[in-house]
N, C-alpha and C positions, 0 to 999 in steps of 0.2 A: 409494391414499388420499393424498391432499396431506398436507405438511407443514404444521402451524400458524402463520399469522405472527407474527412478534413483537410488534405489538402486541397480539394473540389473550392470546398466552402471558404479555405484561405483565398483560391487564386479569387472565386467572385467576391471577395472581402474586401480586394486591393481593387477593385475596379470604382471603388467609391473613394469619397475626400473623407476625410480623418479629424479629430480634434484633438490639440494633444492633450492630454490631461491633466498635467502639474506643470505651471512655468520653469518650477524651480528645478525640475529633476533634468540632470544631468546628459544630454546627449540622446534628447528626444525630443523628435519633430514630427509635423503631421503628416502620414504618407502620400503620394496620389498616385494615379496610375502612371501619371506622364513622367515618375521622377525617373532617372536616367542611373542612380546611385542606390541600389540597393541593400536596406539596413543591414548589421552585421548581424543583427538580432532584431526579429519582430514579432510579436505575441498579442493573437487575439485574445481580446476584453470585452466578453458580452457581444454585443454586435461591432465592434469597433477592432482598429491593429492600430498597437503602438509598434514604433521602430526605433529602434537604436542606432544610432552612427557607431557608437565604440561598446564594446562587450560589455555590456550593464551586470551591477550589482543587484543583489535581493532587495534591499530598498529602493533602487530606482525605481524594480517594476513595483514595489507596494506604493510608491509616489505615484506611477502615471495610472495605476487603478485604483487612484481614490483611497488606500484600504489606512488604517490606523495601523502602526508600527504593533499596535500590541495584538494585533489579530494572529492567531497562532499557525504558523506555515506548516506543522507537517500535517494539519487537518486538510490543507491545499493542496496541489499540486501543480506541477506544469508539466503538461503534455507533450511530448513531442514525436513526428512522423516513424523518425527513424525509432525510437525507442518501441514505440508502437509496432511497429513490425517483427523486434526484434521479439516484442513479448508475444507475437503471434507462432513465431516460431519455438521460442522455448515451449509453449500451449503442444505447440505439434510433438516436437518429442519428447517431453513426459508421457504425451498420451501414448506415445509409442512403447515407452519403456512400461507403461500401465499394463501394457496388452501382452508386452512381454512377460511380467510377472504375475500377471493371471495365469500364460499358459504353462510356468515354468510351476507354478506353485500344483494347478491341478498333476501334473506328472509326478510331482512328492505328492499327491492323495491330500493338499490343506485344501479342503474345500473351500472355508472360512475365510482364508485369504484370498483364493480366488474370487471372493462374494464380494470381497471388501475394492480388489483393485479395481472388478469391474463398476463399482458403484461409484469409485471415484473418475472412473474414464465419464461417467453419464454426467456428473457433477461438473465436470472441467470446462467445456465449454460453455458454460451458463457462470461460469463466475465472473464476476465484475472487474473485472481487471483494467488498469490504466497503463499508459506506456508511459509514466512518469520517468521524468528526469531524474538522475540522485544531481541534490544542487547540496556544495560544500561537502561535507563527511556526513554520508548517511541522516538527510536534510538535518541537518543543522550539527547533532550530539554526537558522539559515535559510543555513547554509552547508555546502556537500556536503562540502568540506575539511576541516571543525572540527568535523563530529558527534559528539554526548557520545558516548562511549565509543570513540572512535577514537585510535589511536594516531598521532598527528601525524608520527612521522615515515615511516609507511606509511599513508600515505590510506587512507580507506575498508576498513579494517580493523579488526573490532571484537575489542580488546586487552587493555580492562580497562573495570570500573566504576565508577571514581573519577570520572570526568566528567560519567560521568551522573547521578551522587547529587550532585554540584556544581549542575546544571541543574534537578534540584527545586528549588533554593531558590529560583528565579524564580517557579518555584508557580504558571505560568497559571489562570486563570478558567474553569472547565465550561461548558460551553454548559448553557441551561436545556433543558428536559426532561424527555423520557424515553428515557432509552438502556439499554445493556448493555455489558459490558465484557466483551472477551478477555482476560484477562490475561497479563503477559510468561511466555513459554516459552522453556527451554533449550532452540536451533534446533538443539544438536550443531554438526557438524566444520562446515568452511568448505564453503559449495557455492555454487552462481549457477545462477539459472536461466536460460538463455538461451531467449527467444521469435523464432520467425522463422515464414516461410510453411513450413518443414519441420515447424513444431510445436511443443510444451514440451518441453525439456529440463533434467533437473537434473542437474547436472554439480558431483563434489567437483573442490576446486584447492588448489595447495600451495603456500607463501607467495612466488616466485619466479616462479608463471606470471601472466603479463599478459592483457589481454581477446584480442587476438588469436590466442595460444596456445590459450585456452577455444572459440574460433570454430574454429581447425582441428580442435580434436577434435571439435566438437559435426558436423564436417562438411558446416559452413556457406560457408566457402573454396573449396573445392571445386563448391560451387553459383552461390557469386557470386565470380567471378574479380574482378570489379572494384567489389567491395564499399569502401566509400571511408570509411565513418563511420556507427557505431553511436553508439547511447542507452543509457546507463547510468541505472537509476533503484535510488535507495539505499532500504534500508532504512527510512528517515522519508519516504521519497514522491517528494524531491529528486529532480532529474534535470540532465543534460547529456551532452554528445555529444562522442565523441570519436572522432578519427580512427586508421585499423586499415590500410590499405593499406601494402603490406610497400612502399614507398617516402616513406612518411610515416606511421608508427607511434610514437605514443605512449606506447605500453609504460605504458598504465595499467592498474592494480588492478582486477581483478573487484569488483563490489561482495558484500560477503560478505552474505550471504544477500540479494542484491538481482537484479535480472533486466540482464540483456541485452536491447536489442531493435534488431530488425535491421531497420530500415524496409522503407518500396516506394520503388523508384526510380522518384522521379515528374520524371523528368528532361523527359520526351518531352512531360508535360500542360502547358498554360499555370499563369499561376499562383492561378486559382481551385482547385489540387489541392494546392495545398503545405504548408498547414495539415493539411494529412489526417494524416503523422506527427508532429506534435505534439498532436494531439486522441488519437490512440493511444496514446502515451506518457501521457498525462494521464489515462485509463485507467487505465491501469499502476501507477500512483502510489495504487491502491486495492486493490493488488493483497495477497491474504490472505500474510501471512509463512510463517502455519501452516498452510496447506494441504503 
């Protein structure tokens, strides 16, 4: 038996009475089926939809779902229909351009690469992806350096939550709607997922190893001797690339609970192929924290 979609599970949502959740928050009331004025914004919470009369901030909705300002939002997200369809389709044509760079690579004789794109077509649909909203500038920061709750003087390491109750107060705009919300979860110890054509890998690390370190145990080095530069994509979605060859190594920070990814060497294709690892990675950047 299929799953119900979420739009399904919204419309039987709204057929119930509602509580609203915070007195104090701003331009929210409890919905019911008979109302005649439909929220401009409404966001299922566990079993319950809040509505908004007027396009809510990021604290209203952290007000009507109970959360504490200092719970850190890019570990959340909010879902919504349209985005979700949109991430279905991007899903379709990468996997298109995937099948096309298998066949175009077996024609130049890379077998290796053909091995690789077809392991990532098998990979594709099974990844966890959300049709997350981007709320404010790439949820919150628009800098992978300065993420609220990062500790500036160890990048990409999340240390404390003072930053990020700092970043509420910019308070972005919701999108209008209908969505649903993950709310932030304690992800536990430090881990990174590393993605490559060998597969998913969640891998813990301790505050001293670097992405290259994480690549030799995940036993990705060993497959690619001449692996030159991975894709880091953080926590809020952000991404960049950084180099890992033990003759030029960076010796950067895993992102903590962020992925690794290990492109295709699209060395051999012209360059109608070379967008292909950045449509991937942009993927990625949807990728569920909580799964």
């Amino acid at each position: 038996m299929s799953k119900p979609s979420f739009r399904g599970f919204l419309t039987t949502a709204l057929l119930a009475s509602f509580t609203v959740f915070a007195a104090n928050t701003i331009g929210v009331r409890t919905v019911y089926a008979q109302s005649e004025a439909k929220p401009v914004t409404q966001v299922v919470i566990g079993d319950s939809v809040v509505g908004f009369e007027e396009q809510p901030r990021l604290l209203n909705l952290y007000q009507a779902a109970e959360l504490r300002p200092s719970a850190y939002w890019p570990s959340s997200r909010l879902i919504s229909v349209a985005q979700t369809e949109k991430i279905a389709e991007r899903r379709r044509y990468v996997l298109e351009k995937l099948r096309e760079v298998s066949l175009s690579a077996r024609v130049e004789g890379d077998e290796s690469l053909a091995r690789a794109a077809q392991a990532y077509m098998e990979q594709i649909p099974n990844w966890p992806l959300l049709g997350a909203e981007w709320v404010g500038v790439t949820k919150i920061d628009d800098s992978l350096e300065v993420q609220s709750g990062v500790n500036v003087e160890r990048k990409s390491l999340f240390s404390s939550f003072t930053d990020a109750v700092a970043n509420l107060q910019a308070n972005p705009l919701l999108p209008q709607g209908d969505m649903r919300l993950l709310p932030p979860q304690d992800l536990g110890a430090w881990q990174v997922t590393v993605v490559s054509p060998k597969g998913i890998q969640k891998l813990p690390f301790a505050q001293h190893e670097t992405v290259r370190e994480v690549l030799d145990k995940a036993g990705i080095l060993a497959d690619h001797n001449g692996l030159a530069e991975v894709t880091l994509v953080s926590l809020t979605g952000l991404s960049r690339t950084t180099p890992v060859a033990y003759f030029n190594d960076a010796k950067a920070m895993p992102p903590v609970h962020g992925i690794i990814f290990v492109g295709l060497d699209l060395s051999a294709l012209d360059d109608d192929w070379q967008l292909v690892n950045a449509q991937l990675s942009a993927l990625l950047s949807y990728w569920n924290p909580q799964s």
